[in-house]
C-alpha positions as CSV (number, residue, x, y, z in Angstrom):
1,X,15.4,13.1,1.3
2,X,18.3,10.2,1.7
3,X,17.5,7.2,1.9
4,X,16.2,6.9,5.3
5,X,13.1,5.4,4.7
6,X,15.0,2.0,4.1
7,X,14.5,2.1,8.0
8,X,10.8,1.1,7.1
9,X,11.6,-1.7,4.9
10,X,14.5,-3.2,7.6
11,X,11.6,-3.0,10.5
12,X,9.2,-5.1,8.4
13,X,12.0,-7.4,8.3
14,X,12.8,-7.8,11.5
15,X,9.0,-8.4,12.2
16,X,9.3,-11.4,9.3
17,X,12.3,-12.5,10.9
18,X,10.4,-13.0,14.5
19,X,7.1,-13.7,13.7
20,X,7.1,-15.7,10.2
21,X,4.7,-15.4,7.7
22,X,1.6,-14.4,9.5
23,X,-0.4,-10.9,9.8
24,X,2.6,-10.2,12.5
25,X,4.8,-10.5,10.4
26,X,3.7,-8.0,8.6
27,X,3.5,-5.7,11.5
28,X,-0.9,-6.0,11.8
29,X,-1.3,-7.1,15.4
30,X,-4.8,-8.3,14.3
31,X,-5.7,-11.1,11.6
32,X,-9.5,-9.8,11.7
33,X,-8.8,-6.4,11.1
34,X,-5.9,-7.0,8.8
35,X,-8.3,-8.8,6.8
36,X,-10.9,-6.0,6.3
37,X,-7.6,-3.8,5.1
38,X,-7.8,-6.4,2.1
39,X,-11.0,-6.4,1.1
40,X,-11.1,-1.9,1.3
41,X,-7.7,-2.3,-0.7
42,X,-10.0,-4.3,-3.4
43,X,-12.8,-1.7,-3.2
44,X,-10.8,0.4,-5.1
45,X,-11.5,-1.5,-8.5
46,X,-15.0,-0.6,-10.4
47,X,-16.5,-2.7,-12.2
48,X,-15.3,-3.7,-15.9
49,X,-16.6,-6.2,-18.3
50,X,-12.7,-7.0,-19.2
51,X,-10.1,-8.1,-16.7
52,X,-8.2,-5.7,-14.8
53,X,-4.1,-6.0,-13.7
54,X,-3.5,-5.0,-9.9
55,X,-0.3,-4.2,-8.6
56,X,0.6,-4.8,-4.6
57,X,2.4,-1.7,-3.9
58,X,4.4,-3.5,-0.4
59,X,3.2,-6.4,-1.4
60,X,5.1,-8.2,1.8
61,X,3.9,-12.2,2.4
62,X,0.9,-11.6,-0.5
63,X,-1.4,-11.9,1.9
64,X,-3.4,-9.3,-0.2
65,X,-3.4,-12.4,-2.9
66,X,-4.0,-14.9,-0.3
67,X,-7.3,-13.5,0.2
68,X,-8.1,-13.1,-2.9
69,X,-7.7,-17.1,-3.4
70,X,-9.8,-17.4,-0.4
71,X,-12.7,-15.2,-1.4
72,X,-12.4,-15.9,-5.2
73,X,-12.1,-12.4,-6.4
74,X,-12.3,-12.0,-10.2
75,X,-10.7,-10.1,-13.1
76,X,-8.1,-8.8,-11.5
77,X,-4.3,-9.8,-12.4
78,X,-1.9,-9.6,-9.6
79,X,1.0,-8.9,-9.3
80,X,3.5,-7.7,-6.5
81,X,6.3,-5.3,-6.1
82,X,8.6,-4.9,-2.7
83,X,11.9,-3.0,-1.5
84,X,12.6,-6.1,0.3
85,X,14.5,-9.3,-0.9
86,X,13.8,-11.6,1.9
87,X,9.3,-10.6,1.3
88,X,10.1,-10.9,-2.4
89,X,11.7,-14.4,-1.8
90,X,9.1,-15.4,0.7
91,X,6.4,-14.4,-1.8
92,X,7.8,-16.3,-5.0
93,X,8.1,-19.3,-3.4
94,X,4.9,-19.5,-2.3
95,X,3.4,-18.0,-5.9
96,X,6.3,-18.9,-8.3
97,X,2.7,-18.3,-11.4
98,X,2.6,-14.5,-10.2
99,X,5.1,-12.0,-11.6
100,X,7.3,-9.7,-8.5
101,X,9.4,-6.9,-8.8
102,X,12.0,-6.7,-6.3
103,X,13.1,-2.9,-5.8
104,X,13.2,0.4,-4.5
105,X,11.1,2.3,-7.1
106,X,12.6,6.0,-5.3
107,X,16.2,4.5,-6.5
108,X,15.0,2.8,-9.6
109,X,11.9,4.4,-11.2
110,X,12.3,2.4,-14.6
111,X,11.5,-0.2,-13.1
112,X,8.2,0.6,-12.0
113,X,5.3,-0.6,-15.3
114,X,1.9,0.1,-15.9
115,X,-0.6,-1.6,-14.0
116,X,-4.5,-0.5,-13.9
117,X,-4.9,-0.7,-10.2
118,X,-1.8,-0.1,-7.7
119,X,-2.6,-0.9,-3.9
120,X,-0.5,0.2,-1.3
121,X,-1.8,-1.4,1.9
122,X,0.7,-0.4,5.1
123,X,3.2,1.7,3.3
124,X,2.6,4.8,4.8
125,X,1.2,3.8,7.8
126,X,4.7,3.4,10.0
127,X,7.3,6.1,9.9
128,X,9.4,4.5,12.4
129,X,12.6,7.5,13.3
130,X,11.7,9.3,10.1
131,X,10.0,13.2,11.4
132,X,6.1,13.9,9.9
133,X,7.7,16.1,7.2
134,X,10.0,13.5,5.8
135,X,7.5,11.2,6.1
136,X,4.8,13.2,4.1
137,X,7.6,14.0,1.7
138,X,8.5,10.3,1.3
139,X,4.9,9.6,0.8
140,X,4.4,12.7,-1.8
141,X,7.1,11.0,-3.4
142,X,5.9,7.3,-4.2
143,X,2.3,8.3,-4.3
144,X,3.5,10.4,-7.5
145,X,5.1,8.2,-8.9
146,X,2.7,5.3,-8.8
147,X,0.1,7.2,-9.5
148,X,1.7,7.7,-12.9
149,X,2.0,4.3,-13.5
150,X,-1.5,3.2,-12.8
151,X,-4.1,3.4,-15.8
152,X,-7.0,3.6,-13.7
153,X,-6.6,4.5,-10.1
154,X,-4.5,4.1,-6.9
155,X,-5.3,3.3,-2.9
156,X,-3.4,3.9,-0.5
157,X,-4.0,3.9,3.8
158,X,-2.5,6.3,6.5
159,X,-3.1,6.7,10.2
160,X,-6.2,8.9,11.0
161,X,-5.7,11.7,13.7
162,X,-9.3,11.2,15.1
163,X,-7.3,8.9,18.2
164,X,-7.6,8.4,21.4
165,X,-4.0,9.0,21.3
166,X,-1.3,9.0,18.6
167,X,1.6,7.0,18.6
168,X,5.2,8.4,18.1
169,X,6.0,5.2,15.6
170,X,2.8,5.9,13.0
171,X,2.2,8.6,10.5
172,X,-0.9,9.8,11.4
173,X,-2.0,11.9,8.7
174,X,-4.2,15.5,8.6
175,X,-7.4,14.8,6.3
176,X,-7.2,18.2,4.8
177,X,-3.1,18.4,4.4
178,X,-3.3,15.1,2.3
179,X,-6.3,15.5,0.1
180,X,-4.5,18.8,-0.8
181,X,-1.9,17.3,-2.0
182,X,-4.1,14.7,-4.5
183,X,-5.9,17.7,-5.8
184,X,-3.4,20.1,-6.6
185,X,-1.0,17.4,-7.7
186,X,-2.7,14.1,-8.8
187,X,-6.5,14.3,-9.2
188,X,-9.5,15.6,-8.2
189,X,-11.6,12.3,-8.4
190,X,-10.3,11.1,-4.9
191,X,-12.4,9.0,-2.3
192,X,-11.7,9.2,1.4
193,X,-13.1,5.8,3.1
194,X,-12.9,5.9,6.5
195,X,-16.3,3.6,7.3
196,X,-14.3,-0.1,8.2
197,X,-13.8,1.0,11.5
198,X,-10.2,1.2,11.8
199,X,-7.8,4.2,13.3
200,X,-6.8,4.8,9.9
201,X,-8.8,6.0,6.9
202,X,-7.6,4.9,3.0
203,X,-7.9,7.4,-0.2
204,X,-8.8,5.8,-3.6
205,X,-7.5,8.4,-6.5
206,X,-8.7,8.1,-9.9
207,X,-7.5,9.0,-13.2
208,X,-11.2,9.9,-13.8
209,X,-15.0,10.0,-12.5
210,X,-16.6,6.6,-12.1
């Protein structure tokens, strides 16, 4: 596909532009809920007896780290990566100790490293003007291409179908079309939560069984 998923990254923007750095500006309308997003994103690491690094996949305003300050979350390493300067700028300044990658990992996969853990919390829950099938090829894309990158495992969320009604902005993603895709093409150790809730459900993916 071309590169019209940039419209993604220019939205989130625009919501940083309006609302500052805050859960709106990061396009979650709640703080609460935005919050529990966090701690499921986390949920993804097991337990290790050595420290683990963690990579914010869309890392936006680190708000993923900020609560990790808050709640003291061990072993884990963060770091973030982000398609957009002015959230990568935004997020240095206010954690100039933590490493960030500023690009679009689809134009410049080298630049993608290794990490144990890779979160991507919001990524694929907008698709703005993009159709469902560009969308689900956009996330087939990344999701491949992070998953390689990531030692241990992967989480990522998407809007659930189980709605009350579905809105034309969200990707709101078939159970069954999506785990498909992680077992044929990624893994077959895969975790649907979707017990916080939330009208969205988020997939853990694992190199291999706990």
């Amino acid at each position: 596909m071309t590169a019209d998923y940039l419209s993604i990254v220019r939205h989130y923007e625009d919501c940083l532009a309006q609302f500052g750095d805050s859960h709106r500006g990061v396009d979650w309308p709640n703080a609460a809920d935005a919050e529990r997003r966090y701690q499921v994103m986390l949920d993804l690491v097991r337990p290790s007896a050595t420290d683990k690094t963690l990579l914010d996949f869309g890392c936006g305003a680190s708000h993923l780290y900020q609560y990790m300050l808050e709640h003291h979350v061990p072993g884990l390493q963060y770091a973030g990566l982000d398609a957009s300067a002015a959230f990568c700028s935004l997020s240095q300044q206010k954690y100039p100790h933590n490493q960030y990658f500023c690009i679009d990992v689809l134009a410049e996969p080298e630049g993608l490293e290794e990490f144990d853990y890779v979160v991507m919390n919001g990524v694929f829950t907008e698709k703005r003007e993009l159709s469902f099938e560009a969308m689900f090829e956009h996330l087939r894309r990344i999701v491949t291409l992070v998953f390689n990158k990531a030692r241990c495992g992967i989480a990522f969320n998407v809007m659930s179908k189980q709605v009350d009604w579905e809105r034309d902005d969200l990707f709101h993603m078939p159970i069954g079309d999506l785990t498909d895709f992680i077992a044929k093409s990624l893994s077959r150790h895969y975790v649907v939560r979707n017990d916080y809730g939330l009208y969205e459900y988020t997939v853990y993916v694992y190199k291999e069984r706990n």
